[in-house]
NUKOLDREN-425205 format. One record per residue (C-alpha): residue number from 1; residue in three letters; chain; x, y, z. Coordinates in steps of 0.25 Angstrom, whole numbers, plus 5000, padded with zeros to 4 digits. Example, Ala and Ser with C-alpha at 12.3 -4.5 7.8 and 13.67 -1.06 7.14 Angstrom:
2
<site><seq>1</seq><type>ala</type><mol>A</mol><c1>5049</c1><c2>4982</c2><c3>5031</c3></site>
<site><seq>2</seq><type>ser</type><mol>A</mol><c1>5055</c1><c2>4996</c2><c3>5029</c3></site>
This chain:
111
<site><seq>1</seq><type>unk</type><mol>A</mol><c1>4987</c1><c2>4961</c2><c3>4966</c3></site>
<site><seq>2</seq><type>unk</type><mol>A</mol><c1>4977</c1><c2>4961</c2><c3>4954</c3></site>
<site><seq>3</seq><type>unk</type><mol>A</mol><c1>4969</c1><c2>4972</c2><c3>4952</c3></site>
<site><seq>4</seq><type>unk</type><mol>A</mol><c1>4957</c1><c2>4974</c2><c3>4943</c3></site>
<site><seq>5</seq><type>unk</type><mol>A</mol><c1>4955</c1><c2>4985</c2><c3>4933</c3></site>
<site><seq>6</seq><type>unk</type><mol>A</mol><c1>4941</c1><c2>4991</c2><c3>4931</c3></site>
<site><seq>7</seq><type>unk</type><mol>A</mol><c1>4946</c1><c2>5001</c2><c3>4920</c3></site>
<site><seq>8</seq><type>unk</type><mol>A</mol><c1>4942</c1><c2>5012</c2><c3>4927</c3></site>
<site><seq>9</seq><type>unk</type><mol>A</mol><c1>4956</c1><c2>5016</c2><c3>4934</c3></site>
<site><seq>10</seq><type>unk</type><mol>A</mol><c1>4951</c1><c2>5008</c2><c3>4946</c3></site>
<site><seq>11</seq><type>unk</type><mol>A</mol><c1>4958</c1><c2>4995</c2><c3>4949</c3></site>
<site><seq>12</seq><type>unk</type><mol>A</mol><c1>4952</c1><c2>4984</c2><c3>4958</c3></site>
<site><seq>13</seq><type>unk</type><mol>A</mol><c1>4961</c1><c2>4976</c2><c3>4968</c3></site>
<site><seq>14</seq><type>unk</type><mol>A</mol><c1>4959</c1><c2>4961</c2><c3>4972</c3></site>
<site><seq>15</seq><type>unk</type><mol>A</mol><c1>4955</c1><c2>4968</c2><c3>4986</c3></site>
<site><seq>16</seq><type>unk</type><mol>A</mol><c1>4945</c1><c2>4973</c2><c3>4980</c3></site>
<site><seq>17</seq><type>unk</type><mol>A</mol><c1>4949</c1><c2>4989</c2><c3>4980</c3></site>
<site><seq>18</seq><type>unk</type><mol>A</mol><c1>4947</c1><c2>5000</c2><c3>4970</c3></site>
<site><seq>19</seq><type>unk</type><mol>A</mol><c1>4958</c1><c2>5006</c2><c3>4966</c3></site>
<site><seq>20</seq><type>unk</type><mol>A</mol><c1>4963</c1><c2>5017</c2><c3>4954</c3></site>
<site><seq>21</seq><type>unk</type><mol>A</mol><c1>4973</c1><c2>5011</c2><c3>4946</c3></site>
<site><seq>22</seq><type>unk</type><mol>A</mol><c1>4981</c1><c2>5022</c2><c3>4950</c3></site>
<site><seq>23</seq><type>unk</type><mol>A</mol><c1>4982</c1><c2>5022</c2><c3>4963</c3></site>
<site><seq>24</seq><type>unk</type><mol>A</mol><c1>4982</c1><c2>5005</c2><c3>4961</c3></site>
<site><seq>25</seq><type>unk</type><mol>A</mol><c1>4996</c1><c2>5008</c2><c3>4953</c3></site>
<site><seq>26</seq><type>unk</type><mol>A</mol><c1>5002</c1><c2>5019</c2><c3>4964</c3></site>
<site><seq>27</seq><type>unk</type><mol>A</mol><c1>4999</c1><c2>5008</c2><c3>4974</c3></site>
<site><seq>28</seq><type>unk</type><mol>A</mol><c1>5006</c1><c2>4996</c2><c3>4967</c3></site>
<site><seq>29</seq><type>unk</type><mol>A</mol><c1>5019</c1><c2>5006</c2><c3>4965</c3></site>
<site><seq>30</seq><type>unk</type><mol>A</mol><c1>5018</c1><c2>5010</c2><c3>4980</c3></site>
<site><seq>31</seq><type>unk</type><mol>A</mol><c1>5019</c1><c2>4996</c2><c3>4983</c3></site>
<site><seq>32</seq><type>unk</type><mol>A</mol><c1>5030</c1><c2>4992</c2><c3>4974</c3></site>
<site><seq>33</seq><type>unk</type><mol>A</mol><c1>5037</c1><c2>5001</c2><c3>4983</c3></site>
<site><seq>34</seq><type>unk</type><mol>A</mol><c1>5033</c1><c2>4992</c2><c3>4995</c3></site>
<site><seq>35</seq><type>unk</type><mol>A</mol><c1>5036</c1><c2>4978</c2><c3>4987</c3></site>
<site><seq>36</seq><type>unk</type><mol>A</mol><c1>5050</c1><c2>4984</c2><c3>4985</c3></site>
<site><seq>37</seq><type>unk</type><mol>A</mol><c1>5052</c1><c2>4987</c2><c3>5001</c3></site>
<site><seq>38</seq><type>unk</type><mol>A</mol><c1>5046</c1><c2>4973</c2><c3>5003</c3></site>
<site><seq>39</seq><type>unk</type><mol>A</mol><c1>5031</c1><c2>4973</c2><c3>5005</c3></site>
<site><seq>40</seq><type>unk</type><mol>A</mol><c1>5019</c1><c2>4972</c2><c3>4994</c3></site>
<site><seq>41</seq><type>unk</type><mol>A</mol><c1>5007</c1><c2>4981</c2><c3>5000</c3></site>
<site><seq>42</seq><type>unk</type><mol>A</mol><c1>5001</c1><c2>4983</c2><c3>4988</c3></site>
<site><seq>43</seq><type>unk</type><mol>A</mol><c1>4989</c1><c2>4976</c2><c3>4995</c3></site>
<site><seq>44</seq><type>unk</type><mol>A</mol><c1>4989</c1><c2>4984</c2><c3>5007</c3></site>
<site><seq>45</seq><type>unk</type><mol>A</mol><c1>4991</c1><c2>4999</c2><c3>4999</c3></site>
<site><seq>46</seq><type>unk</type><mol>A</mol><c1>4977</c1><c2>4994</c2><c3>4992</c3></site>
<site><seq>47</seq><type>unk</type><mol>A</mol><c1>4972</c1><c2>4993</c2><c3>5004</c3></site>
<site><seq>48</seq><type>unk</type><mol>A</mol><c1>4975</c1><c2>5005</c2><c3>5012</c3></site>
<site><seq>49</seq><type>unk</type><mol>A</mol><c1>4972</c1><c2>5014</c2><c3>5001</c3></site>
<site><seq>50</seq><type>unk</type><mol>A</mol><c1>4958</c1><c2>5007</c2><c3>5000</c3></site>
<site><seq>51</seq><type>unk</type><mol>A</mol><c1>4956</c1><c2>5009</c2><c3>5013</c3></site>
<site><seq>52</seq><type>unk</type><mol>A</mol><c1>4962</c1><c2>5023</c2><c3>5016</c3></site>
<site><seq>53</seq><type>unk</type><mol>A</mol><c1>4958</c1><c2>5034</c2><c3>5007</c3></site>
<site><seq>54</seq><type>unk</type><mol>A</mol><c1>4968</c1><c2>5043</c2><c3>5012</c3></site>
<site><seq>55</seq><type>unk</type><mol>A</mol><c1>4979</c1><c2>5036</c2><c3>5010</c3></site>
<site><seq>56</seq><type>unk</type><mol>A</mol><c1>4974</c1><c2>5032</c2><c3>4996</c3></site>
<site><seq>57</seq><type>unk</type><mol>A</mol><c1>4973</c1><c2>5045</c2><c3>4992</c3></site>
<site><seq>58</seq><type>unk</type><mol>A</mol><c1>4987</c1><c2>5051</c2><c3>4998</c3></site>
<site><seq>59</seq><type>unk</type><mol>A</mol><c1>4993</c1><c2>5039</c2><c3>4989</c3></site>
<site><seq>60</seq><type>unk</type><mol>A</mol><c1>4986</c1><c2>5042</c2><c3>4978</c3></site>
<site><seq>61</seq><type>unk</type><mol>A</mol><c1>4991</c1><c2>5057</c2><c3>4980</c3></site>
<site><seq>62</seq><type>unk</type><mol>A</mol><c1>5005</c1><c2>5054</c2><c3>4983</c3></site>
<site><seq>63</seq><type>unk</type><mol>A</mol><c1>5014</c1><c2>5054</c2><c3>4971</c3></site>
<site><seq>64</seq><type>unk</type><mol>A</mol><c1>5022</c1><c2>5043</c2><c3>4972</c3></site>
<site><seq>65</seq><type>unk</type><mol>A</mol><c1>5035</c1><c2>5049</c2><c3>4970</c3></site>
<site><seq>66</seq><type>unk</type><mol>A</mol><c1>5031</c1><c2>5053</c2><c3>4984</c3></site>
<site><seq>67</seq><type>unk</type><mol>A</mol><c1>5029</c1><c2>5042</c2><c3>4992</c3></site>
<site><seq>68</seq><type>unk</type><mol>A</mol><c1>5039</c1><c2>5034</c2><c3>4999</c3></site>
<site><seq>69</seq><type>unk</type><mol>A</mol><c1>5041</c1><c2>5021</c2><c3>5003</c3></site>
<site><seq>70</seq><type>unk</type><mol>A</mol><c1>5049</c1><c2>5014</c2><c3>5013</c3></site>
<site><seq>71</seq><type>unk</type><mol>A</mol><c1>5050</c1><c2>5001</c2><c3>5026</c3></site>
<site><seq>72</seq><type>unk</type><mol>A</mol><c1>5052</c1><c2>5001</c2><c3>5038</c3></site>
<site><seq>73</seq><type>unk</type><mol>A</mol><c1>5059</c1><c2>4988</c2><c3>5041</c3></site>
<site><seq>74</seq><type>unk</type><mol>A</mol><c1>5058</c1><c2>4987</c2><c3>5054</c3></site>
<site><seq>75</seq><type>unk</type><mol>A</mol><c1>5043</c1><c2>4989</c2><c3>5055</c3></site>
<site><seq>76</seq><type>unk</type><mol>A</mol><c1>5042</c1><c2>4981</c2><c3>5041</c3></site>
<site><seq>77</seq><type>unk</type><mol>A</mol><c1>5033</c1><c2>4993</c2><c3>5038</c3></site>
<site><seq>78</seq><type>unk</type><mol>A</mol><c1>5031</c1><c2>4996</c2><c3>5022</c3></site>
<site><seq>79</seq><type>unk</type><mol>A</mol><c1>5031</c1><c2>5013</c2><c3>5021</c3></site>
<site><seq>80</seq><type>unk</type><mol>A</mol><c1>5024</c1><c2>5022</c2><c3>5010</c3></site>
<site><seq>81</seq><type>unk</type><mol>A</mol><c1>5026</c1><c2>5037</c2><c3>5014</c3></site>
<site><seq>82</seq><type>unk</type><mol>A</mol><c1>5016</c1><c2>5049</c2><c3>5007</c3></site>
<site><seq>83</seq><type>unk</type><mol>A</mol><c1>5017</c1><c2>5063</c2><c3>5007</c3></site>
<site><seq>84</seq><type>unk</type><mol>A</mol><c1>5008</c1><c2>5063</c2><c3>5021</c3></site>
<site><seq>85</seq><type>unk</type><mol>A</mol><c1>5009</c1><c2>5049</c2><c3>5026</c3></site>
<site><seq>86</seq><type>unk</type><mol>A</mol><c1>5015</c1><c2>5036</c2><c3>5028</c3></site>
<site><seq>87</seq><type>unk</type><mol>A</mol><c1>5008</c1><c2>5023</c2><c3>5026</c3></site>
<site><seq>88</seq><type>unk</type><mol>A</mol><c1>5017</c1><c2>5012</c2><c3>5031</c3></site>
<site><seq>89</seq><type>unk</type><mol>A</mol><c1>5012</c1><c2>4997</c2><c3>5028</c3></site>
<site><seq>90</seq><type>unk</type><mol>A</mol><c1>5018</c1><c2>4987</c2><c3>5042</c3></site>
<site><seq>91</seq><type>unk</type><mol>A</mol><c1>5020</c1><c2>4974</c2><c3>5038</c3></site>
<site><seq>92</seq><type>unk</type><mol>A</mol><c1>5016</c1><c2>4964</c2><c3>5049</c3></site>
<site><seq>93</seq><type>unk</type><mol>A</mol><c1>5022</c1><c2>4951</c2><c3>5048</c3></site>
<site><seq>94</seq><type>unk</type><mol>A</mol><c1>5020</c1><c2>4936</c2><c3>5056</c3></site>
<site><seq>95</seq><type>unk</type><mol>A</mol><c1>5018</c1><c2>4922</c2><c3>5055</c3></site>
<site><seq>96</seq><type>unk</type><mol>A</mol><c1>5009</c1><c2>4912</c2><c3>5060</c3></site>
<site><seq>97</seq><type>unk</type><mol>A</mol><c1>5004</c1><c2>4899</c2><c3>5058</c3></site>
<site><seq>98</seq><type>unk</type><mol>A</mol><c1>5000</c1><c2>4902</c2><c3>5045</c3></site>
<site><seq>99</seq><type>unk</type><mol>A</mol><c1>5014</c1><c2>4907</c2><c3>5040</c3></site>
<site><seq>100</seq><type>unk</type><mol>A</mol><c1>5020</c1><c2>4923</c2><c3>5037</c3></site>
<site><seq>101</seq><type>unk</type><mol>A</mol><c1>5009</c1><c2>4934</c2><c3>5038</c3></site>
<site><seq>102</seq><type>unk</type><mol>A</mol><c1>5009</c1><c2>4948</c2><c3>5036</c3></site>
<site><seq>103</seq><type>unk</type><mol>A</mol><c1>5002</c1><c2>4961</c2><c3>5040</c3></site>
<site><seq>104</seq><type>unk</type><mol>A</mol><c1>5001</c1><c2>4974</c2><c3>5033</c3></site>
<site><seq>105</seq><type>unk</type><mol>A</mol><c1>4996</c1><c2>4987</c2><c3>5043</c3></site>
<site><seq>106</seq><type>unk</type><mol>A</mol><c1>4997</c1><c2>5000</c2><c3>5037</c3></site>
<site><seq>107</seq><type>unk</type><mol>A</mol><c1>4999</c1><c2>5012</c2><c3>5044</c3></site>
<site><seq>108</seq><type>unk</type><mol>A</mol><c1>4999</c1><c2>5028</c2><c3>5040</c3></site>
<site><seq>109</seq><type>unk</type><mol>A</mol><c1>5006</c1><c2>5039</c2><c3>5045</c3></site>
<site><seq>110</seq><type>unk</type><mol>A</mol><c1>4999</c1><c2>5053</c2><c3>5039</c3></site>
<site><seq>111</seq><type>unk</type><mol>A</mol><c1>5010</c1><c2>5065</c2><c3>5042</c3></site>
């Protein structure tokens, strides 16, 4: 994913979003955690943390040391556990006429 620098510690995406360059680098670590169980969801981590403020923040507030990452194989669900919740990214997959498709649905768990 490109990402455009505005100098200012902010960092642009192709979707559009702004984000700090900090929070941008914790999010591409947390994924390489994901590549290397089998999924890249880099995509889908700049999403969520758009569009929930809450979960932006208790990522940006976890150290990462912290946080733990894991799959469920069965559910083919990809899992990053914080101090106080767990976000788990299900992989929907099919096919149809137009060939393989896949889904990403997030869901979070606050204990």
């Amino acid at each position: 994913m490109e990402n455009r620098d505005y100098g200012d510690g902010t960092k642009k995406t192709l979707e559009g979003n702004m984000l700090e360059e900090k929070l941008l680098k914790k999010i591409k670590t947390i994924n390489e955690n994901f590549i290397n169980l089998g999924f890249d969801l880099e995509e889908d981590l700049i999403e969520l943390v758009t569009q929930r403020e809450d979960i932006k923040d208790r990522i940006e507030n976890t150290k990462y040391k912290k946080m733990t990452f894991s799959k469920d194989e069965e559910a083919n669900s990809y899992i990053l556990n914080l101090e106080d919740c767990q976000i788990s990214f299900d992989i929907i997959e099919g096919e149809d006429e137009e060939g393989p498709w896949f889904e990403v649905e997030c869901n979070i768990i606050f204990f």
